[in-house]
C-alpha positions, 0 to 999 in steps of 0.5 A: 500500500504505497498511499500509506507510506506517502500520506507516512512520509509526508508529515515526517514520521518514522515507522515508530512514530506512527506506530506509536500514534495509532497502536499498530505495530510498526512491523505490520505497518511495514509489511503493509507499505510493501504489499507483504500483508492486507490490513484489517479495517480496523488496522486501517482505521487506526492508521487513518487516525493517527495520520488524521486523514480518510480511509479512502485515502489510502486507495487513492493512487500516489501521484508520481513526478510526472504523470499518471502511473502506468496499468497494472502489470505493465513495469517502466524501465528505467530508461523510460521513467527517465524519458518521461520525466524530461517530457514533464520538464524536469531536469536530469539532476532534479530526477536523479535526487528524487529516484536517489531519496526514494531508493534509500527510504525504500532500503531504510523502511526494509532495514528497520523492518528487520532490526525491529523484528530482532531487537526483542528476540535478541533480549529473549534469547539474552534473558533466557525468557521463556517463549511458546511454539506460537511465537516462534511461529509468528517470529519466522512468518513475520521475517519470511513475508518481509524478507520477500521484498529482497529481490525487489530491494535488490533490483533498487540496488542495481538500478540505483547504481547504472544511474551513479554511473550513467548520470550522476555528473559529482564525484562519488565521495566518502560521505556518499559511500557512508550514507550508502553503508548507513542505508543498507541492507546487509548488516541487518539482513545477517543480523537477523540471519543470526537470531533466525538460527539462535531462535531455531536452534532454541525450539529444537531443543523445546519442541519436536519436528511435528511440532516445527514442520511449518517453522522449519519451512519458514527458516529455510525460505528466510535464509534463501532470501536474506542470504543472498544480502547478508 
């Protein structure tokens, strides 16, 4: 639902910020910005509320920087998005900015979505504080569907670099390349790789394979994904 993240970012809230102000958790509000899970009305009411808009609000297409988006199914290459924008107007440098802020939201939003995943786990497992089946269960669907987004984060990563190489008229610098490490994906993505294996480990040791069939399948589609960022 990108409407969602738009109307988010347009009064300059975090994911914890919004979550924070509507009581809807910010890993459920992520997923539901990426497409990963359909929210229930009453998630949609809540989120309306905090952000004090509509909820048809968040059905209404996003205007994007130069004209309607294209039909469904129907994906713009890079090379066209940049045509089309000249026609709008705009200059190289202008698109540039704007397709540069977009794609390390786009990082950001995904990175925080995992560390917000792992934090609380990463003090269980520290703690020794007891969990059930259930929660393990929910830990594992909550970073498959997440981790679902990494092609598509991938393919930002890479579209992202033919425009520095093809466009981009100012050296790269070292703040630059800092903001890029900052904005990435890799640490979180091995971080949590790193709490998936401690978590599977731990239910091994407190329940049976019948009972981790269905988190077995979920580890193993989480460590396809996020292994090919880690």
């Amino acid at each position: 639902m990108e409407r969602l993240a738009e109307l988010r970012e347009g009064q300059a809230l975090t994911l914890r910020d919004l979550a924070e102000k509507s009581g809807v958790d910010a890993n459920t509000i992520n997923q539901v910005e990426l497409g990963h899970r359909k929210p229930r009305p009453s998630t949609l009411r809540k989120l309306a509320k905090a952000l004090d808009v509509d909820v048809r609000e968040f059905f209404e297409e996003p205007v994007p920087l130069g004209e309607a988006p294209r039909e469904a199914g129907q994906e713009e290459t890079f090379e066209e998005m940049m045509a089309r924008e000249r026609r709008a107007g705009l200059t190289d440098a202008a698109i540039i900015t704007e397709y540069e802020r977009l794609v390390r939201e786009y990082r950001i939003s995904w990175r925080d979505a995992l560390e917000n995943l792992v934090e609380p786990w990463e003090e269980r497992l520290r703690s020794g504080s007891a969990f059930d089946r259930g929660m393990v269960e929910q830990f594992f669907d909550d970073v498959a569907a997440i981790s679902r987004g990494v092609a598509r984060a991938l393919k930002t990563g890479v579209t992202e670099s033919l425009l520095e190489n093809r466009y981009r008229q100012a050296p790269i610098t070292a703040e630059d390349v800092e903001e890029m490490h900052r904005s990435g994906m890799a640490h979180a993505a091995s971080r949590i790789l790193d709490v998936c294996e401690k978590v599977w480990d731990a239910a091994v040791e407190q329940f049976s394979q019948d009972e981790l069939a269905e988190v077995r399948r979920l580890h193993d589609e989480t460590r396809r994904a996020l292994g090919r960022v880690a």
